[in-house]
LOTIGU-519927 format. One record per atom (N, C-alpha, C): y, x, z. Coordinates in steps of 0.001 Angstrom, whole numbers, plus 524288, in hexadecimal, padded with zeros to 5 digits. Example, Ala and Ser with C-alpha at 12.3 -4.5 7.8 and 13.67 -1.06 7.14 Angstrom:
REM residues 2
7E9C68338681E78 7EE6C8300C81E78 7F31C8339081E78 7F7368323281BA8 7FBDC8356681BE4 8001E8326481EBE 
//
This chain:
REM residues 309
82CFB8D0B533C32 831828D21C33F62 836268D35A33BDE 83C8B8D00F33D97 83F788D35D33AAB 8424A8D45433F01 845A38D9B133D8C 849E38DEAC33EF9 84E5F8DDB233D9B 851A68DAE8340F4 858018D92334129 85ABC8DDD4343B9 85FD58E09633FA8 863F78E137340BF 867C08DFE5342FE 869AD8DED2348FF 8705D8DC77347D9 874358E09434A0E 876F68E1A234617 879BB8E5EB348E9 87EFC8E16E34B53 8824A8E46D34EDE 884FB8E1593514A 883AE8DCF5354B6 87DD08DB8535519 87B678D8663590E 87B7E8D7F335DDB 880CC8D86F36022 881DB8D89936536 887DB8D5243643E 888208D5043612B 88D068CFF835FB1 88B428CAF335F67 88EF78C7AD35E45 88F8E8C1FB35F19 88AA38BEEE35B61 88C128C11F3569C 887138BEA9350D7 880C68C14A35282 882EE8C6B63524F 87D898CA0D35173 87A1E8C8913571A 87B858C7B835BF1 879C88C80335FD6 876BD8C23F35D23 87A328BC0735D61 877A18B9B735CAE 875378B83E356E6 875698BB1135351 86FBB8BC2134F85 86B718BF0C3535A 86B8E8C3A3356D5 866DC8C7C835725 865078C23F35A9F 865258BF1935E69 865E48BB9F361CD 860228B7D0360EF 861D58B6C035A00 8618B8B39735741 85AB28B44935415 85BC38BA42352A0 8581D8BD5D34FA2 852798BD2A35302 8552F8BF7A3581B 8522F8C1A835BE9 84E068BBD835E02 84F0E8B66535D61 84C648B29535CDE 845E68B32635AA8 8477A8B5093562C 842228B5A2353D8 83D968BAFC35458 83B708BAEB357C6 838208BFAA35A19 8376C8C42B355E3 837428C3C73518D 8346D8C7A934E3B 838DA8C80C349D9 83CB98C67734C3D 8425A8C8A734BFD 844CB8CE5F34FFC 8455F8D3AF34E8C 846CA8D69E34FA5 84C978DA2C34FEC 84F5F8D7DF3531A 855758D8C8351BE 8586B8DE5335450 8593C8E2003508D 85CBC8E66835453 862928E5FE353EB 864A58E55735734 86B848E3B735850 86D2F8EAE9358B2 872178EB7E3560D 8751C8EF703557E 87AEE8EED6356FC 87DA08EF8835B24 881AB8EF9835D45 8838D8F3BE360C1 88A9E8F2F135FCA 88C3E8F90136292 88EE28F5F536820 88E108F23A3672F 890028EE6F36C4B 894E88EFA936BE2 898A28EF843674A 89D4E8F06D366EB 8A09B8EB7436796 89F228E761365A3 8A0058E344366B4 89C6D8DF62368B9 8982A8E02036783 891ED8DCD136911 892D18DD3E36EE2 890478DAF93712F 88C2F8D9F63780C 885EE8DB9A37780 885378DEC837C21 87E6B8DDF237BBB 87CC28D93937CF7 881AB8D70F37FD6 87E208D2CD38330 87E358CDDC37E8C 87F4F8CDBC378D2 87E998CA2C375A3 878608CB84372EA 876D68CFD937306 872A38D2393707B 86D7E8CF483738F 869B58CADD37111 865A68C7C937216 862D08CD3937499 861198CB4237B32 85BBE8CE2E37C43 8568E8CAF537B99 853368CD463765D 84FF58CC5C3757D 84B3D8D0CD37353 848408CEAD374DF 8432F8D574372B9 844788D6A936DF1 8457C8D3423693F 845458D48436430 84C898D5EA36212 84D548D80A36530 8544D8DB303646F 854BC8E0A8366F7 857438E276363CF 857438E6BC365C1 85E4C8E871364AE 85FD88EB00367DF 864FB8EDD0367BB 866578F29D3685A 868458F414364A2 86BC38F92F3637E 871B58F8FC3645D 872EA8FDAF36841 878368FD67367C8 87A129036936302 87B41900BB36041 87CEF903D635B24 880BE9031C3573E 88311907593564F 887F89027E35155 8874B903C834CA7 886D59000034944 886C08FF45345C7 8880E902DE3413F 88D299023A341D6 890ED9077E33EE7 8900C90BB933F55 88C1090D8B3422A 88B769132F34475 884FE91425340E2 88580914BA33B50 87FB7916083392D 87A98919FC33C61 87DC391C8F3404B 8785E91FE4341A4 8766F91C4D3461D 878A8917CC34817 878BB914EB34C5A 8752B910D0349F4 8755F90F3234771 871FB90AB234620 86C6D90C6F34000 86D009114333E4A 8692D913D433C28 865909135133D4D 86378914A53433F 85E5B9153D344FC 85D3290FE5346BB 860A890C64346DF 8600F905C03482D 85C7D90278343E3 85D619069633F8A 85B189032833ABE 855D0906B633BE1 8553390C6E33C9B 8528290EFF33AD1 84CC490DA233ED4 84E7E90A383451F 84A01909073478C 8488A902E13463E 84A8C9013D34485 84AA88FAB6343DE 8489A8FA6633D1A 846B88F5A733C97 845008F54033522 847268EE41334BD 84D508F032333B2 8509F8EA9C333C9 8501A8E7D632EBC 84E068E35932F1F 84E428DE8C32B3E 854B08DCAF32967 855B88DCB532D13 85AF68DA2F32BF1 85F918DC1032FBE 862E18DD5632E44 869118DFA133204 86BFC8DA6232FE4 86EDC8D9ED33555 873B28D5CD334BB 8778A8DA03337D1 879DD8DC6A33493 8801E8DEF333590 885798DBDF33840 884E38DB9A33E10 889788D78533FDF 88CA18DB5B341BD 88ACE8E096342D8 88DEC8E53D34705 895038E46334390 897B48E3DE34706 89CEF8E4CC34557 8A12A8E4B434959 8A5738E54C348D7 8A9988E6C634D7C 8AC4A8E0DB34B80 8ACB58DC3B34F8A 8AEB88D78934E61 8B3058D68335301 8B3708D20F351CD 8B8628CFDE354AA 8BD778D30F352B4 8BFA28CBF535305 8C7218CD6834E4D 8CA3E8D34B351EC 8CAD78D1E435631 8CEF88D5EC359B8 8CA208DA5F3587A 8C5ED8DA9535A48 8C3318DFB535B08 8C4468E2C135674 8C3188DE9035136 8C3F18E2A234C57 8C71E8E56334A1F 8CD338E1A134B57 8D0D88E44A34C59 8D32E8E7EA34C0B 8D1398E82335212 8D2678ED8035510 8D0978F22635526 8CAE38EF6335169 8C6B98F60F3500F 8C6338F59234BE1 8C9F98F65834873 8C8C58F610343BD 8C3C18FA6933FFC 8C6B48FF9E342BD 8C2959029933FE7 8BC54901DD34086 8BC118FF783473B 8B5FA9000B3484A 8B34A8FAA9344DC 8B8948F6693426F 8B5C18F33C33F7A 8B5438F598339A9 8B58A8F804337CC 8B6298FA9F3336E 8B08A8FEFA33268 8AF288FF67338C9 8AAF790363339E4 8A54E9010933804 8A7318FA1F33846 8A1A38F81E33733 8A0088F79B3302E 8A3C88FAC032D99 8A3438FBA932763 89E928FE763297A 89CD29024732BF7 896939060D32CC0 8944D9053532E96 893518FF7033083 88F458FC733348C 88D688F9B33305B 8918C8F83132CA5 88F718F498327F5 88AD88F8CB322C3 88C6B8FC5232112 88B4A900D131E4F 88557901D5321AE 8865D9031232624 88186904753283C 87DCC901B2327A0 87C618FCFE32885 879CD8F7B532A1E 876718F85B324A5 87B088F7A2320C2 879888F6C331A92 8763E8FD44317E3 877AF8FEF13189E 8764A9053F3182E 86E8F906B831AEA 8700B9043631FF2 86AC3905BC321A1 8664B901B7320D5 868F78FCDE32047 8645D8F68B31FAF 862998F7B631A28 8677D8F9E1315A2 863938FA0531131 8609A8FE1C31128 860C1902C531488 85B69906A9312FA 85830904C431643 85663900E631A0B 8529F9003E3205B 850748FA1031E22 8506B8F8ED31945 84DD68F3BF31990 84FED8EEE331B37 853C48EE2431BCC 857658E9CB31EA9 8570B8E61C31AE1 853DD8E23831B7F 853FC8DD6731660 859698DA723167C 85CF48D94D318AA 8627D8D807318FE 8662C8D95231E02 86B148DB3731E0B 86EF58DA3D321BD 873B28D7B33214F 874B88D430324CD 877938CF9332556 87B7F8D32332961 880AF8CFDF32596 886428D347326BC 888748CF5E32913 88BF68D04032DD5 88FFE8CDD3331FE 8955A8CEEE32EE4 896408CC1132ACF 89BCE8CBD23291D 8A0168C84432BAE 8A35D8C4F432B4B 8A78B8C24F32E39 8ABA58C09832935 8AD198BAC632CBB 8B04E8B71F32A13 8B5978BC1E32875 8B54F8C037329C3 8B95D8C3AD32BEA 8BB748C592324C6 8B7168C63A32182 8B8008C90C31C78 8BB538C483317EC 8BA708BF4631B54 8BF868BA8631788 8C45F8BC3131895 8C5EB8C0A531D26 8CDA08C04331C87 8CE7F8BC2031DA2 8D37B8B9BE31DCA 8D5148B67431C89 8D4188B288317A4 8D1AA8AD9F31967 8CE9A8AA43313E0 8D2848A8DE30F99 8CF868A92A30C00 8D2828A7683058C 8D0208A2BB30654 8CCA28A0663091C 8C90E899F230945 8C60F8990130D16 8C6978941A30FEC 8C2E18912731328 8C01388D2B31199 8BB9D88C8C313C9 8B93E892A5313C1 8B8C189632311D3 8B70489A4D3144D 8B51089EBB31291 8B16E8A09630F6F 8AE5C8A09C30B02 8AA218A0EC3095F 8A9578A6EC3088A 8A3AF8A699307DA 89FDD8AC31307F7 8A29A8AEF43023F 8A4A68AA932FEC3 8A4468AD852F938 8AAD28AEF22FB36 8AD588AE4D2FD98 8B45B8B1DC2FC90 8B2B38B70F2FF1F 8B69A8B9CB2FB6D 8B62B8BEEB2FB71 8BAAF8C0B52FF19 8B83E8C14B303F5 8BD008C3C5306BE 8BF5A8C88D30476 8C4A88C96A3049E 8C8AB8CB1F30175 8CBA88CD503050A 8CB6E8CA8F30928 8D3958CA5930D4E 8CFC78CDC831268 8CB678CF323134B 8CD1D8CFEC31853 8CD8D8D73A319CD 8D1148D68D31C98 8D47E8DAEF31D82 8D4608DDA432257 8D1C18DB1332710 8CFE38DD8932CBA 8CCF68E21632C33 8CA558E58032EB3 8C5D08E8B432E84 8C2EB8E5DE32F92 8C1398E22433213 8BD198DE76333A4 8B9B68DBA032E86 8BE538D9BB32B4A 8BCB68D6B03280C 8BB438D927322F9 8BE048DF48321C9 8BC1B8E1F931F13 8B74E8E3FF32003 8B5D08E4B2321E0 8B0B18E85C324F7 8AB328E3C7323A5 8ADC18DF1E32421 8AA288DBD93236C 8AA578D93B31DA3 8AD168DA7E31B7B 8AD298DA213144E 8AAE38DF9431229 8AB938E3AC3147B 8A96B8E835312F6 8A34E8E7AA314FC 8A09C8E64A3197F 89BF38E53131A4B 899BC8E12231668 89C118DD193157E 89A2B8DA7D31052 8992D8DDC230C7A 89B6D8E03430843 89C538E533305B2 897888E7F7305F0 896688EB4F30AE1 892D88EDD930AC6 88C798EA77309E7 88DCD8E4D430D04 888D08E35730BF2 886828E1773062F 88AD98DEFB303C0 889968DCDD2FE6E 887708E3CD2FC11 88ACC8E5CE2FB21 889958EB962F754 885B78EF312F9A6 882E18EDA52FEE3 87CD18EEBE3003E 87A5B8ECCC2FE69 879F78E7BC2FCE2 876958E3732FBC4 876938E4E72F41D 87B5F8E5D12F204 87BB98E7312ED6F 87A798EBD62EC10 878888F0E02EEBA 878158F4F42EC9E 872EA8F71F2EE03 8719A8F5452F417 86DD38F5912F3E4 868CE8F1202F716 869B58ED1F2F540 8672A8E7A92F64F 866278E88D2FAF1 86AA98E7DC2FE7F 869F88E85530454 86BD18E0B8305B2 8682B8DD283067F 86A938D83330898 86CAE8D5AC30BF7 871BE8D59730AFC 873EB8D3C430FEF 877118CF14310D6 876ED8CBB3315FF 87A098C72731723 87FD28C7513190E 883888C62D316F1 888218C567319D1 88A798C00E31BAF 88BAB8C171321C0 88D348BD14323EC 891FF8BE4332601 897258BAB832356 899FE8BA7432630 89C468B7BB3291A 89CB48B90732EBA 89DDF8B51F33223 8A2B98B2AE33459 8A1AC8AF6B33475 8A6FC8AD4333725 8A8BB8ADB633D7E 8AB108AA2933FD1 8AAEF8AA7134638 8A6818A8B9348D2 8A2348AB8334A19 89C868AA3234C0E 89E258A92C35319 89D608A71C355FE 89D938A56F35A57 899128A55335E13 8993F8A6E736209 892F98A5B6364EC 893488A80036A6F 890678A6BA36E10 891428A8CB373BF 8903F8AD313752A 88F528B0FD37054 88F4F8B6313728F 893218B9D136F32 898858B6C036E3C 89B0A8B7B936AF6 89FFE8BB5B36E76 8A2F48BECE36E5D 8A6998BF45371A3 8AB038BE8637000 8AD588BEAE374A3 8B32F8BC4D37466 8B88B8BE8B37321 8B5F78C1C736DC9 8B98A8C42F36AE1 8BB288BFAF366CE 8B4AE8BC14365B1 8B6E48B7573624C 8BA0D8B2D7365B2 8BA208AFBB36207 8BE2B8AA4D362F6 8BC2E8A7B336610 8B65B8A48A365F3 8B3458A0633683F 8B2B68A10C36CA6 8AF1D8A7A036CCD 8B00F8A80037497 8B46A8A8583781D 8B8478AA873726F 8BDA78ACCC376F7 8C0278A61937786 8C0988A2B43763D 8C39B89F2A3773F 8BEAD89BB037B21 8B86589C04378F6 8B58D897C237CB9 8B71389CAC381FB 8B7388A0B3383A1 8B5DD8A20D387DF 8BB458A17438B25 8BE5C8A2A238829 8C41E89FA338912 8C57189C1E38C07 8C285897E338831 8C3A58911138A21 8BEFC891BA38EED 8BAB88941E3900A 8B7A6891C53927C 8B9DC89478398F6 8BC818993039893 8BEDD89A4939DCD 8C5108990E39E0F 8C6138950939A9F 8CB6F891AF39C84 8CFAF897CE39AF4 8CEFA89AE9396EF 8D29D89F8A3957D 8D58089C913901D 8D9AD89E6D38F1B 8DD9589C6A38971 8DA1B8A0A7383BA 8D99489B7F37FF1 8D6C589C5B37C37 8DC0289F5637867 8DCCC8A38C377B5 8DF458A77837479 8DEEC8A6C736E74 8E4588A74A36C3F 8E1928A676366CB 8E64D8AA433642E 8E4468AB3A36090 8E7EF8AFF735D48 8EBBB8AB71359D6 8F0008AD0535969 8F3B58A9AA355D0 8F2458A3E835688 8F5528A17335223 8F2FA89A4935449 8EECE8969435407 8EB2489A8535200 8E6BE8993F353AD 8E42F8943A34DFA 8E587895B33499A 8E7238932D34658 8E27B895E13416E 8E2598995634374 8DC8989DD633F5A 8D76B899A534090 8D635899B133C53 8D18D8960733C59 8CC2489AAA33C75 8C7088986F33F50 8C20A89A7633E97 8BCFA8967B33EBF 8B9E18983133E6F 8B5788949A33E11 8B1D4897B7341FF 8AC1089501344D5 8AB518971834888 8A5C28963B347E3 8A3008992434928 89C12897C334571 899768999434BBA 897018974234D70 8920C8980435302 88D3D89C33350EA 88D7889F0A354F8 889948A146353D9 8854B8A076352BC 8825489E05353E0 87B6789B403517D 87C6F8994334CB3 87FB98989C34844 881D089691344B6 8834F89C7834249 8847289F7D342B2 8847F8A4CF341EF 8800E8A8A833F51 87C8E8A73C34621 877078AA2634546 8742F8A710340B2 872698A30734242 86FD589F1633E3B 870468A1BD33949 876758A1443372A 875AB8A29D331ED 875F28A76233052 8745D8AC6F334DB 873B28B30E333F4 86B178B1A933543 869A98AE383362C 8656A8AF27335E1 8634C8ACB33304C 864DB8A5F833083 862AB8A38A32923 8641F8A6B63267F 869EA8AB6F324E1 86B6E8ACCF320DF 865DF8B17732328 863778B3B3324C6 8616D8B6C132449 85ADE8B4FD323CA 85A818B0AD32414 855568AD1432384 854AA8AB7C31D62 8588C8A91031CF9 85A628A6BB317FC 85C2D8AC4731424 85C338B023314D4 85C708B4D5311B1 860B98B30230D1B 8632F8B33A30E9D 868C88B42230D8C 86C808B96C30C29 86B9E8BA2430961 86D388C03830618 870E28C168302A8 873918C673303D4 8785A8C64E301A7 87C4B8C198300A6 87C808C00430394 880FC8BCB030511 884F08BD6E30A3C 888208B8683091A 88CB88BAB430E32 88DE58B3AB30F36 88C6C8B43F31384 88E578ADEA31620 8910D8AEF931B51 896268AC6631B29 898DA8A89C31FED 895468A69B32332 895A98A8E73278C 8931F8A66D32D51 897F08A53533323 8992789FA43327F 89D3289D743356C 89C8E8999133586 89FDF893E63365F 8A10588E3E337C3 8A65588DD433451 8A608888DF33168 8A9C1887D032CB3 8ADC7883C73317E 8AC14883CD33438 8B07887F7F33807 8B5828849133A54 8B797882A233645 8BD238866A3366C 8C2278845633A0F 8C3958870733D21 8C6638855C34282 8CA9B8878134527 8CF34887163467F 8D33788CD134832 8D2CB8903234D4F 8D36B893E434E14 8D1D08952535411 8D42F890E435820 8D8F988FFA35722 8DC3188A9435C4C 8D7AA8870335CAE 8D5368855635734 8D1B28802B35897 8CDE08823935A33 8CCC18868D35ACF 8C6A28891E35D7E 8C7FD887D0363ED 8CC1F88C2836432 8CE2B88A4036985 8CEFB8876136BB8 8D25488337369A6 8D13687C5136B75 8CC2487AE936DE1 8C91F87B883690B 8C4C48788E36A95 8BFD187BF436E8A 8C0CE8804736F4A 8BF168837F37465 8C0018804C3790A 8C56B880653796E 8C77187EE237D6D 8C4C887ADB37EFF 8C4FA874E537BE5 8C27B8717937B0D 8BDCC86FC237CEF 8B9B78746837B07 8B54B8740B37C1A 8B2C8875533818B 8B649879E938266 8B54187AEA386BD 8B7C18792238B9E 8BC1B8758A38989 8BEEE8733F38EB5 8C17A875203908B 8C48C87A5B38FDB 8C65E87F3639072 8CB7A87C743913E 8D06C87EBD3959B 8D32087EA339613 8D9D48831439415 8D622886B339180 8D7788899738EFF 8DAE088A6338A55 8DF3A88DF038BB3 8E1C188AA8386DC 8E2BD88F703827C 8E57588D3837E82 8E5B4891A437B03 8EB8D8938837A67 8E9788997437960 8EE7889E6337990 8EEBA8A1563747D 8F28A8A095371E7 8F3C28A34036B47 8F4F98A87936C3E 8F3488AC5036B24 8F4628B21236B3F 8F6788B3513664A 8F8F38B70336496 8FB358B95936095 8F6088B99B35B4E 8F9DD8B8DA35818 8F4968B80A35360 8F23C8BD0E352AD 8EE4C8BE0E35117 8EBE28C41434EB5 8EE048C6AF34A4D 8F05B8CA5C34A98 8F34B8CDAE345AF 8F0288CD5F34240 8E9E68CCEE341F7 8E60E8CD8033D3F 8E0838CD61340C8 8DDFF8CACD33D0E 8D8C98C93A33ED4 8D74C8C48133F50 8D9668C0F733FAE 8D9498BB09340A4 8D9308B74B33B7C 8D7228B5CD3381D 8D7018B2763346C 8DA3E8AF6D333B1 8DB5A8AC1633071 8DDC38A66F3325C 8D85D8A39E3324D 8D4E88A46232E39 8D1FD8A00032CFB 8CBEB8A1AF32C8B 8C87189F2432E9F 8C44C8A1D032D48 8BF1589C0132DFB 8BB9689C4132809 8B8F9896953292D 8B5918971F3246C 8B11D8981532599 8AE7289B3332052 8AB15896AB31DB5 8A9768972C3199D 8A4C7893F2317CD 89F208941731962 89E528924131BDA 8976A891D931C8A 8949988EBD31B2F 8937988F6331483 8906988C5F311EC 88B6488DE7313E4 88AC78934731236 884F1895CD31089 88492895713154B 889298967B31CBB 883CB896A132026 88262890963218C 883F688CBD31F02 882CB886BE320B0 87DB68867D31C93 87D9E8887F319B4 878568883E315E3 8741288C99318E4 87676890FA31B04 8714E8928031E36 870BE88FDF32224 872A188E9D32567 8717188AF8329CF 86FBE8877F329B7 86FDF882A432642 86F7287DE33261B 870DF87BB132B94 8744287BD832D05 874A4878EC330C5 87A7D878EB33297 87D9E875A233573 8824F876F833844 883B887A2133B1D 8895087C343398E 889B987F9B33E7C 88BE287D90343A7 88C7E88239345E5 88C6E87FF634BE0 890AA87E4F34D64 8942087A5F34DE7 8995D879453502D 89D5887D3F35462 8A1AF87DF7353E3 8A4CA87F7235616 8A43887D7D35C54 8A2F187A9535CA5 8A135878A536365 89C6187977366B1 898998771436142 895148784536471 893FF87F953638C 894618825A3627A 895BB888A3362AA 897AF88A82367D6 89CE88872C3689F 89EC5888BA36E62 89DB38879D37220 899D6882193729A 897DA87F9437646 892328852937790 890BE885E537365 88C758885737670 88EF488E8437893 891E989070375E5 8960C895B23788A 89780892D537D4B 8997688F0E37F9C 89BD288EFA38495 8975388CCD38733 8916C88BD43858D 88E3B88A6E388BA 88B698919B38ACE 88C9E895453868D 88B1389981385E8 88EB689C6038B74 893A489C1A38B06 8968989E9738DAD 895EB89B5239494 8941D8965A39387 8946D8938B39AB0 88F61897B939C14 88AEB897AC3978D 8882A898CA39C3F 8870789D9E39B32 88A038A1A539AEF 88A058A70939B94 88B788A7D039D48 8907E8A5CF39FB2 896598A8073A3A8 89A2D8ABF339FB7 89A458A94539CA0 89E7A8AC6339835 8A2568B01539C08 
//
């Protein structure tokens, strides 16, 4: 039997990793969420999951989480996301500097053979190169968001260096998937186009991103953890680099949508111009292709017909 960690497992990734985990019977997964941003209703009901509502950041809160459980492995996703949300809360993103500390603090005294860190395309700033590779040293970024997540790097390397604590870093890019909400781009414009509403876009729509499907996501948070993959830090995204207008276009497109598009005032800060990372190492864990920009949305709007979005 192994004992899975996911804190933040009521979000978009972690829900579908525990989802994922929870597949294999003698796989044992406890999810940790303050439902601050998470859903219960993303959290897999299955016998072998279990849920805590607890936060992270709060050490006496998740203490006794380790102290009833004998965890193999923590994957640390708990964090305060989305561009406007972070924003606007800056300090409570700043709060997850002791969600990170904690995690690392209690896995190396409890036996934790590795924890795998939820970092973000977020710690490149603004790029010095496209792509992006694992080896540039982010330098520029200047949000609380993106600091918080260069400082969680930080803590994990100099665990691993001081006191051989092993850990994976993944940073992600724009992950996409039908239980994603519509704080991101993909749902807010497919759910958009699919009830005939105007697809919104900040400034001219001219900021480029890249857009990675979720099962293309999970995949490579389970090989990198199969394939034991240690102390390292890999890019997890789609190199098909694209501007938001052409995302929108081709929404429209797909969905037949009559919907048209509306330019809103650009974002004072938070918005990239450019973002399109390298994914060597996860095309070498995968062996395989990733998933297209279409067919991704085809199965989200097959996701959303028959739910009643």
């Amino acid at each position: 039997m192994t004992n899975f960690l996911i804190t933040g497992g009521a979000g978009n990734i972690g829900s579908a990793l525990a989802s994922r985990l929870a597949e294999t019977e003698d796989n044992q997964i406890t999810i940790i969420d303050n439902l601050s941003t998470g859903h219960r209703s993303k959290i897999p009901q299955a016998d072998n999951v279990t849920f805590i509502n607890a936060n992270v950041n709060d050490y006496n809160d998740i203490l006794p989480v380790f102290g009833r459980f004998d965890f193999d492995y923590v994957f640390h996703f708990a964090a305060v996301v989305g561009v406007q949300r972070t924003l606007e809360h800056p300090v409570a993103v700043l709060e997850d500097i002791e969600g990170i500390k904690n995690v690392l603090s209690i896995s190396k005294n409890s036996g934790v053979k590795r924890v795998f860190y939820s970092s973000s395309s977020e710690v490149y700033g603004e790029p010095f190169e496209i792509p992006q590779n694992e080896n540039t040293t982010p330098l520029n970024s200047r949000l609380p968001y993106a600091i918080v997540k260069n400082v969680g790097e930080a803590f994990f390397r100099s665990y691993e260096k001081e006191y051989g604590m092993p850990y994976t870093i993944f940073r992600f890019f724009n992950t996409y998937g039908p239980h994603q909400s519509q704080d991101f781009v993909v749902p807010k414009f497919l759910k958009a186009a699919l009830a005939g509403e105007p697809l919104q876009i900040h400034g001219d729509g001219m900021q480029t991103r890249s857009f990675c499907y979720i099962d293309d996501t999970i995949d490579t948070c389970i090989k990198t953890l199969e394939q034991d993959y240690k102390n390292t830090v890999l890019n997890v995204g789609n190199d098909k680099e694209m501007t938001v207008l052409e995302l929108a276009n081709k929404i429209i497109h797909i969905t037949g949508s009559r919907s048209e598009i509306e330019h809103l005032p650009a974002l004072i800060e938070g918005d990239m111009r450019r973002r399109c990372p390298d994914v060597t190492k996860m095309k070498t864990i995968l062996q395989r292709e990733l998933t297209s920009l279409d067919e991704g949305m085809q199965k989200m709007i097959h996701y959303y017909e028959s739910n009643d979005f």
